[in-house]
C-alpha positions as CSV (number, residue, x, y, z in Angstrom):
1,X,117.1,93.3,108.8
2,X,119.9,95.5,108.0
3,X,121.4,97.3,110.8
4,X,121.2,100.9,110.7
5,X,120.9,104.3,113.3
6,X,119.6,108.1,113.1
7,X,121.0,111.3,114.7
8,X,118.9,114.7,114.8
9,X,119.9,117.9,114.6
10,X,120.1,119.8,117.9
11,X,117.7,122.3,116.5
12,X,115.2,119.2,115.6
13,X,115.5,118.2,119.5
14,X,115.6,121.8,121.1
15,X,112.3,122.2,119.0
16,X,110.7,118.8,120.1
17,X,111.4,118.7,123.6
18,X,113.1,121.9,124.3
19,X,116.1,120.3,125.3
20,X,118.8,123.0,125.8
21,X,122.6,122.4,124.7
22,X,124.4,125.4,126.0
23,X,127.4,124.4,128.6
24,X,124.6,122.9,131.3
25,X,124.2,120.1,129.1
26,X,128.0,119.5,128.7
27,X,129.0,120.0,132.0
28,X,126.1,119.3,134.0
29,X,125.7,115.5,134.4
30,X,122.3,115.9,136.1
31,X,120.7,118.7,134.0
32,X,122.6,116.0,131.0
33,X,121.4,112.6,132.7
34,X,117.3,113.9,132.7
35,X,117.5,115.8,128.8
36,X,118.5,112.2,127.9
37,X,115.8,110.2,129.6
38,X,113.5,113.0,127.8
39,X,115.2,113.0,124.7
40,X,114.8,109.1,124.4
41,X,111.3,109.0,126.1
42,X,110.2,111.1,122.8
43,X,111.6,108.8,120.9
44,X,109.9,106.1,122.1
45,X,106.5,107.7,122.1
46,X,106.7,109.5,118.6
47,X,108.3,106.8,116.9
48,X,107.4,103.5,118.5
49,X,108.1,101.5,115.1
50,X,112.3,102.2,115.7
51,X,112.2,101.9,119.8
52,X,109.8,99.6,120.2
53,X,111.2,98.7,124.1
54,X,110.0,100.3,126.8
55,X,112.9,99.9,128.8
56,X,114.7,102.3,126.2
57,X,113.0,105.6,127.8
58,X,113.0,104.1,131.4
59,X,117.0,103.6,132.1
60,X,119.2,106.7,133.2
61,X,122.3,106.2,131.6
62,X,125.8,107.8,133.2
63,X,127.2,109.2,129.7
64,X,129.5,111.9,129.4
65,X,128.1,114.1,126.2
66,X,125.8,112.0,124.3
67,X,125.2,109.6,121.4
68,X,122.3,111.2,120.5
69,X,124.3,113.9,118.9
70,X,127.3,114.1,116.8
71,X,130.2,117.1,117.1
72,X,133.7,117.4,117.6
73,X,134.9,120.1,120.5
74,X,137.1,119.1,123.7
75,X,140.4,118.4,122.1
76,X,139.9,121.7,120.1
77,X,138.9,123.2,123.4
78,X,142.4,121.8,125.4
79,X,144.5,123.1,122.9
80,X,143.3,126.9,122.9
81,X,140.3,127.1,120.7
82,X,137.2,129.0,121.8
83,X,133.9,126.9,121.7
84,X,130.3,128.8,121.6
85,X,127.3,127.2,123.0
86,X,123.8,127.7,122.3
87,X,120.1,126.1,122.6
88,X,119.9,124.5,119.2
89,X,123.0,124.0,117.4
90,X,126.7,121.2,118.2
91,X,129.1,123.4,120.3
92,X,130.7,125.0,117.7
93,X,134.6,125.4,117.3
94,X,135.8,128.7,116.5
95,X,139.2,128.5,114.5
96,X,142.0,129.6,116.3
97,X,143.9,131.2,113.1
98,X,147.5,130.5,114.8
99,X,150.1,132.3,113.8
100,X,153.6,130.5,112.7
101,X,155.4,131.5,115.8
102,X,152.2,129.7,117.9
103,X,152.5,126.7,115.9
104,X,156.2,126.8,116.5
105,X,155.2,126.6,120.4
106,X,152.4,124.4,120.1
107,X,152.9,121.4,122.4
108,X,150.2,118.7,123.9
109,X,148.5,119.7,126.5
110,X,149.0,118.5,129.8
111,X,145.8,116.7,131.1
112,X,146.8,116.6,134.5
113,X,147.2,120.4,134.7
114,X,144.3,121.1,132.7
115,X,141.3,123.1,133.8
116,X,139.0,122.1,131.1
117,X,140.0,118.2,131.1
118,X,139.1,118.4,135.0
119,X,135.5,119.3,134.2
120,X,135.4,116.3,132.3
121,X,137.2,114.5,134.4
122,X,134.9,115.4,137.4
123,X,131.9,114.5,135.9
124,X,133.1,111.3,135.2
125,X,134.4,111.0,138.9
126,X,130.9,111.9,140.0
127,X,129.1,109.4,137.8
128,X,131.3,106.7,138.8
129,X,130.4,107.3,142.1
130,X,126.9,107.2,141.4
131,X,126.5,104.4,138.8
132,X,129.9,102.2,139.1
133,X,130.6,103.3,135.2
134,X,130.5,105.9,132.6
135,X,129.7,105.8,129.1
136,X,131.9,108.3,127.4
137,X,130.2,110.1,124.0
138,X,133.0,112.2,123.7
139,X,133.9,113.1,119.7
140,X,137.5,111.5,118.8
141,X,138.1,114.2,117.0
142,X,140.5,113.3,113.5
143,X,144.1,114.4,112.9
144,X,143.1,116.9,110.0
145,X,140.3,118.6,112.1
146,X,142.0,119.6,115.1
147,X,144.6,121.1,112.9
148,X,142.1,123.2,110.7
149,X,140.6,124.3,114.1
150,X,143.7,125.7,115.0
151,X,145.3,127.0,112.1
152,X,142.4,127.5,109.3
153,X,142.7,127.2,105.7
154,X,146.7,128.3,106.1
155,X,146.8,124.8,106.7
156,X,146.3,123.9,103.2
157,X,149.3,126.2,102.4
158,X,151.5,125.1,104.9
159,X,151.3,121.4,103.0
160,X,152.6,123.4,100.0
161,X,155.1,126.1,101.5
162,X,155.9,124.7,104.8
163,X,156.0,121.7,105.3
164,X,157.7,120.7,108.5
165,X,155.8,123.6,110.4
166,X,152.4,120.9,108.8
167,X,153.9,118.1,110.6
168,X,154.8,119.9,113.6
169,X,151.0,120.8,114.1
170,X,149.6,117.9,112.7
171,X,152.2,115.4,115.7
172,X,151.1,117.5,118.3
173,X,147.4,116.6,116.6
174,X,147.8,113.4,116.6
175,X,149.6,113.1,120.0
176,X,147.2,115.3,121.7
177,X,144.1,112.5,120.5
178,X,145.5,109.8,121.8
179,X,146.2,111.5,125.2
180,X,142.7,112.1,125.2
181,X,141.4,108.5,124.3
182,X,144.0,106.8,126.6
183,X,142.7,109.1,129.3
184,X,139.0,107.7,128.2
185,X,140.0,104.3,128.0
186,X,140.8,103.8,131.8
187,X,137.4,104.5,132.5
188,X,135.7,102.7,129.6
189,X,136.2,100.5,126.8
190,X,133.9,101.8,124.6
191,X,135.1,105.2,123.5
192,X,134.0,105.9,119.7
193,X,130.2,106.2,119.5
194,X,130.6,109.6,120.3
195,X,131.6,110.0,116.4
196,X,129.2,108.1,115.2
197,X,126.6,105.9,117.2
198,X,126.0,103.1,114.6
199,X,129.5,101.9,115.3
200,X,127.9,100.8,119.3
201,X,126.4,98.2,116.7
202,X,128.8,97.4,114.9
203,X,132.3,97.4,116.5
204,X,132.5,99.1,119.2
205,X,136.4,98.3,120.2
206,X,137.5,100.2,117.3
207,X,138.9,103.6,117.6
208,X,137.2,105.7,115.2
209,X,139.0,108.8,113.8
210,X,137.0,111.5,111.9
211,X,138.4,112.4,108.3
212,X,135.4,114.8,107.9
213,X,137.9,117.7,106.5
214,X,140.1,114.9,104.1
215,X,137.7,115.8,101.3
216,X,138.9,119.2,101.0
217,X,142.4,118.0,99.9
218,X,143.6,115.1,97.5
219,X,144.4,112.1,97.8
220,X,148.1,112.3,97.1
221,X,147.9,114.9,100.0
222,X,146.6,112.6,102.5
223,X,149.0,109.8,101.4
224,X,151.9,112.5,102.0
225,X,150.7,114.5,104.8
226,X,148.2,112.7,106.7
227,X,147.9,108.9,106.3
228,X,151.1,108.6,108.6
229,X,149.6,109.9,111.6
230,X,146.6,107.9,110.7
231,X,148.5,104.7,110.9
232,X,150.0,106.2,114.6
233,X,146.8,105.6,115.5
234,X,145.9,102.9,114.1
235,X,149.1,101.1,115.1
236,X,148.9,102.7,118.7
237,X,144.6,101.8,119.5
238,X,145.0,97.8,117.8
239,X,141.2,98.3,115.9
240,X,140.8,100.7,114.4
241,X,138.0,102.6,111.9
242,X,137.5,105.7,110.1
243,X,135.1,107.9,109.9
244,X,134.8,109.5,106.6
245,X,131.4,111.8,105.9
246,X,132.7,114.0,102.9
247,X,131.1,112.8,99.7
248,X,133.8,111.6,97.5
249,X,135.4,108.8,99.9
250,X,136.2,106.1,97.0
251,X,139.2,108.6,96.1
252,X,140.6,107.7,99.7
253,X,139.4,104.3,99.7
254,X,142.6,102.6,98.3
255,X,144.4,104.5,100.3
256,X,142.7,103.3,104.1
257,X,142.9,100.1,102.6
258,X,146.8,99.9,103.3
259,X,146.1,101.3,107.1
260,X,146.8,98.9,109.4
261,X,143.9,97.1,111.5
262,X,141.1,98.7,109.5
263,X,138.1,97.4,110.5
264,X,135.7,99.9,110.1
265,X,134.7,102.5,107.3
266,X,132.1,105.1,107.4
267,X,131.3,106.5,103.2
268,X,129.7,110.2,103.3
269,X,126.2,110.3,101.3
270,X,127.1,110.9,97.5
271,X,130.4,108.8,97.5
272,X,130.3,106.0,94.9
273,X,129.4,103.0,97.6
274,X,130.7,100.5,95.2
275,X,134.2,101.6,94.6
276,X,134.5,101.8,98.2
277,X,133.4,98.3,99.1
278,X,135.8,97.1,96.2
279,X,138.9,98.9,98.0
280,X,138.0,98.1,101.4
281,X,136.0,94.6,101.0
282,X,137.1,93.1,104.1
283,X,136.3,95.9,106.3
284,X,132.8,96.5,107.6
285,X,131.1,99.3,105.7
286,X,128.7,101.5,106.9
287,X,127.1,104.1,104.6
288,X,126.1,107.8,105.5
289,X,122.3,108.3,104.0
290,X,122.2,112.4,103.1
291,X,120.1,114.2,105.7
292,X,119.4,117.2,102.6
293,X,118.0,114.4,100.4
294,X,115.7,112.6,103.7
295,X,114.5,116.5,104.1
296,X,113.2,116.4,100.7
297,X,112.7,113.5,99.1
298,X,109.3,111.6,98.9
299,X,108.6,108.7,100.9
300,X,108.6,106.3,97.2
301,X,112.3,107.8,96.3
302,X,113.9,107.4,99.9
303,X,112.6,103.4,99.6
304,X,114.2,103.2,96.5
305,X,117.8,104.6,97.5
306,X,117.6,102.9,100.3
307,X,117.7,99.7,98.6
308,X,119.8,100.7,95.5
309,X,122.5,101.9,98.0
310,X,122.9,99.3,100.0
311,X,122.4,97.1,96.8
312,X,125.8,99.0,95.2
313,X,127.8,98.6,98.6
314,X,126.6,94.4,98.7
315,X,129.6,92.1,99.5
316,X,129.0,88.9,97.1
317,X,125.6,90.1,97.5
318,X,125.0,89.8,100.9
319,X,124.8,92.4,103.6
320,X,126.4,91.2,106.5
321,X,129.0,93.5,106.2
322,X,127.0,97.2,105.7
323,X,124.7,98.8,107.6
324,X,123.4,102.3,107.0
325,X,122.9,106.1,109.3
326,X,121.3,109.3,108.8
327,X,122.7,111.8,111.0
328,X,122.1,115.6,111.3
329,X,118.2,115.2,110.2
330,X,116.6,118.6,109.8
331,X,114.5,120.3,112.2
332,X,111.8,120.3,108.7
333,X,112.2,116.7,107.9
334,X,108.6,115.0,108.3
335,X,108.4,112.2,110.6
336,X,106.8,109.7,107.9
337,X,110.2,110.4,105.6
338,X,112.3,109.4,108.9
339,X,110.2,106.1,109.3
340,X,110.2,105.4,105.8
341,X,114.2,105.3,106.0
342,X,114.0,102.9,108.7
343,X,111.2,100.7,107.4
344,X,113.3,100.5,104.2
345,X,116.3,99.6,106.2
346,X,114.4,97.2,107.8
347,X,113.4,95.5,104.8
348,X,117.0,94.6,103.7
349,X,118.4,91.0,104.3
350,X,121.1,90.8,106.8
């Protein structure tokens, strides 16, 4: 059996067991700590064929946001960005839109004089305290999307008519995520499955860094402007992995490739799975499944690119290197279509 994982949509869970994520479910380990035991409770009771264990629902678990979502906000958050919570949706970033001159002044923030890093920081105190351990979820975040936060589609100008004011926001980017993550790492190892779960599985020493926003520019771009401060990081963390859910990732492929101590490589739905597992063959290779195409396909057709995807990603035919997620699944997306995906998974050789 193939290894593989699923993520809903917030809506899909505020729906199914009226789980609420405004701020109480972020910065309220309690409220947090029992919408998980229900949240995985549900699973187990609604879809006993992926969490067949008992002791899955049973266990509360001290975890600081949660693996059974997937969203990017707290490094956003410490450099200046407004964040809007609600029932049924990821806390959602709203772009900052800096000016020059705010760039210009932009520095990393300082954690220890921080008022939103000690909310975080005092939940993880607490749950120390009360369990001997954490388990962070937190989101990474990726070099590229903590600068679009902050400056918005300027950005992509700057690369063109300003070049050093780019690099000025993108090392303060880069400098301000691995602040955050070193910060993370005294209390736990384990710090990536907040971007995406499947990597718990998988490798979970790897620092995972989320190129969701690298499909908006080329790949010469990202050689120029962004692959640097993807090798800081992947010089500075030892294992590293990236996370890349836009749907062309075989342009960027070649390019990851030459990043030192790639491990790890998440391909968005709709890439070409087989160019990417002929640049990066000696990395592990996990494969985004689209969330759109599990909302509407039948049951036949999901089987079918199941097994033709992971057939096009094979590694000298075998799959010991690929394993395969859903994540985001729509609040509409029948619950046979979701078993069928992992039943199909299922069915693939390891």
């Amino acid at each position: 059996m193939a290894i593989y994982d699923i993520t809903f949509h917030p809506a899909w869970w505020h729906k199914r067991t009226g789980v609420s994520f405004d701020k109480k479910f972020f910065l309220n380990p309690d409220y947090r700590i029992q919408a998980d035991m229900l949240m995985r409770r549900f699973l187990f009771e609604n879809f006993p064929e992926i969490y067949p264990s008992e002791s899955y629902m049973v266990q509360p678990r001290p975890l600081i946001d949660s693996d059974l979502l997937a969203g990017e906000y707290l490094q956003a958050q410490l450099l200046g960005c407004d964040i809007l919570f609600t029932d049924d949706n990821l806390p959602e970033v709203q772009c900052a839109h800096l000016t020059d001159a705010q760039i210009e002044a932009l520095s990393v923030p300082d954690l220890d004089h921080s008022t939103v890093w000690a909310m975080y920081k005092k939940q993880v105190k607490t749950l120390i305290s009360r369990f001997g351990h954490v388990e962070s979820y937190l989101d990474l975040c990726g070099v590229q999307n903590l600068a679009f936060a902050l400056r918005g589609q300027e950005l992509f100008i700057d690369y063109y008519e300003n070049p050093r004011l780019a690099h000025h926001l993108l090392t303060v980017c880069t400098q301000t995520l691995i602040a955050v993550a070193d910060r993370l790492r005294q209390y736990t190892s384990h710090i990536s499955t907040g971007v995406s779960s499947i990597l718990g599985k998988t490798a979970p020493q790897a620092y995972l860094t989320s190129n969701c926003t690298v499909d908006m520019i080329s790949a010469d771009l990202y050689e120029t402007y962004l692959m640097p401060y993807d090798i800081q990081l992947a010089e500075h963390f030892g294992v590293f992995a990236v996370h890349h859910c836009g749907m062309h990732c075989e342009r960027f492929a070649p390019l990851y490739r030459k990043i030192p101590n790639l491990v790890w490589l998440e391909a968005g739905a709709h890439s070409d799975f087989h160019a990417v597992r002929s640049a990066c063959e000696n990395s592990w290779l996990n494969l985004r499944y689209s969330p759109q195409n599990l909302l509407g396909e039948s049951i036949p057709e999901i089987q079918e690119n199941v097994r033709s995807q992971f057939s096009s990603a094979s590694f000298e035919k075998r799959n010991d290197f690929t394993s395969m997620s859903c994540v985001g699944i729509d609040v509409n997306t029948p619950d046979q279509n979701v078993i069928a995906f992992c039943r199909a998974i299922q069915d693939i050789p390891q």
